[in-house]
N, C-alpha and C positions, 0 to 999 in steps of 0.2 A: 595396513593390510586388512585389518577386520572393517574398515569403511569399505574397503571394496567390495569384501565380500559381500558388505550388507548391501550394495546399489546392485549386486551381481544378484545377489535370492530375492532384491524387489522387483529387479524385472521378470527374473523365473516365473515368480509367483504370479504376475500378471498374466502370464501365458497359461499358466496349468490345466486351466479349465479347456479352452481352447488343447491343449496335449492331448489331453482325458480324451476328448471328443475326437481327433483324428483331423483335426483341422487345420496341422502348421505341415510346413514344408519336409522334407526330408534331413534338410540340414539341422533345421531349429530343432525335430524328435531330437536328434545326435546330440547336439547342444544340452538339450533341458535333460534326456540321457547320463549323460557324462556327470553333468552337476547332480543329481540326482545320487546317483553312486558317490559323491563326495560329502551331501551334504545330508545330514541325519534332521535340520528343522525344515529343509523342501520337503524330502521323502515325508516325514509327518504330515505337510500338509498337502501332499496329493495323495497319502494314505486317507484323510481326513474327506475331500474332496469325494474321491471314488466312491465311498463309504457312503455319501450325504445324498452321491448321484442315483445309488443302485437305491436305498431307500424311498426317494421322489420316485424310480419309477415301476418299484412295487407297489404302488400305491392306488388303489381302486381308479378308475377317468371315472369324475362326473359326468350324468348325463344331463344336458341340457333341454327345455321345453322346445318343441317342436318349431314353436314362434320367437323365441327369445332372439333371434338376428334381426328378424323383422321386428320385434318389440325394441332392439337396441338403436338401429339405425333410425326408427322413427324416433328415438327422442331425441337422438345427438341432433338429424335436422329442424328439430324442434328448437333446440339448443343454439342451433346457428341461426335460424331467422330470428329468433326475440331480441329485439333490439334493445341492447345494454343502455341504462342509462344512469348515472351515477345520481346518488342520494341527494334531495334539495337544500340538505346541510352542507354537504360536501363543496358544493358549487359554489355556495354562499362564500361558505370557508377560504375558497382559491383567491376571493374577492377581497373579503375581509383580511387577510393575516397579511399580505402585502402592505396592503393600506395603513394597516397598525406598525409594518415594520417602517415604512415611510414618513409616518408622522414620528413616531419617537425617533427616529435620526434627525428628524429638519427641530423637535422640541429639544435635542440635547444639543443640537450646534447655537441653536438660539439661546439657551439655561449658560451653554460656558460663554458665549458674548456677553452675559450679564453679566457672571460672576466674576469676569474679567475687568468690566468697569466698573462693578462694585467695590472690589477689592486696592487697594491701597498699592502702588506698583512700589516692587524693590527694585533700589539700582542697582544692580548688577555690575559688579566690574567683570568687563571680559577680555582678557589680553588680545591685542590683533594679531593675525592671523600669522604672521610674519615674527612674532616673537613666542607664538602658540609651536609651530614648525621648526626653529631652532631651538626651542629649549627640548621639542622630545627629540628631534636628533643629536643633542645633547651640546651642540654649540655655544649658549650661552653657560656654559662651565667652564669656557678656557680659560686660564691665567690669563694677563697681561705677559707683555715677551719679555724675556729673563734684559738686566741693564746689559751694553753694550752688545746687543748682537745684531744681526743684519736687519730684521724686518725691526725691531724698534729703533734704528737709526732711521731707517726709512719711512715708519711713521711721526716718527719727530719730525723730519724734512717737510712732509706732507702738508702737517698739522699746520706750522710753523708758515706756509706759504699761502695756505687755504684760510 
């Protein structure tokens, strides 16, 4: 119950400002309304919000210089014709650190070729593949078949003719 609530006062809270200002539907006032009367950490913070808004706009407007649109706009297109061009290290760099990651892979596949025929090989015993497979399914565990019952008369016969 208190997860919901909490997904329920995250989305409130998203809206609030939007409330404040008059800008949601009729239904959604009702909605953030209703929670609002329920919940004492919303109400805080659209108490908090109102508060923050009436101060922004008690607050003197700037006035701005008579040219400052024109002083702005001429520099953004100022801004947009200079053609960007990245630092002549930079470039360098794109060129170089591939390079170096290319050669230390082609010098480390070459270093373990060597150290592979430098080094002394061990033999290795490795069961095949067929006795690897029954022993983890656990087949090479069975007994032999108890005397006298069917599948060891049968492999006596077997044996015996083969």
């Amino acid at each position: 119950m208190r997860q919901n609530k909490k997904m329920k006062c995250k989305k409130i809270r998203k809206k609030l400002v939007a409330y404040l200002d008059g800008e949601l539907s009729e239904k959604q006032k009702l909605l953030i309304k209703r929670h609002l009367l329920e919940c004492a950490e919303c109400r805080k913070e659209v108490d908090l919000l109102s508060r923050t808004s009436c101060l922004l706009k008690n607050q003197p407007r700037i006035k701005s210089s008579l040219d400052f649109d024109v002083n702005l706009w001429r520099k953004i297109n100022s801004l947009e014709k200079r053609e960007i061009t990245p630092h002549p290290l930079k470039r360098v760099a794109y060129i170089i650190l591939p390079a170096a990651v290319a050669a230390a892979l082609i010098i480390g596949v070459f270093m373990g070729n060597l150290v592979e025929k430098l080094t002394p090989s061990q033999n290795v015993n490795t069961p095949n593949l067929e006795e690897e497979y029954l022993s983890s399914i656990g087949l090479d565990s069975f007994e032999d078949f108890p005397p006298g019952s069917l599948p060891q008369a049968y492999f006596s016969l077997t044996n015996q003719t083969g």
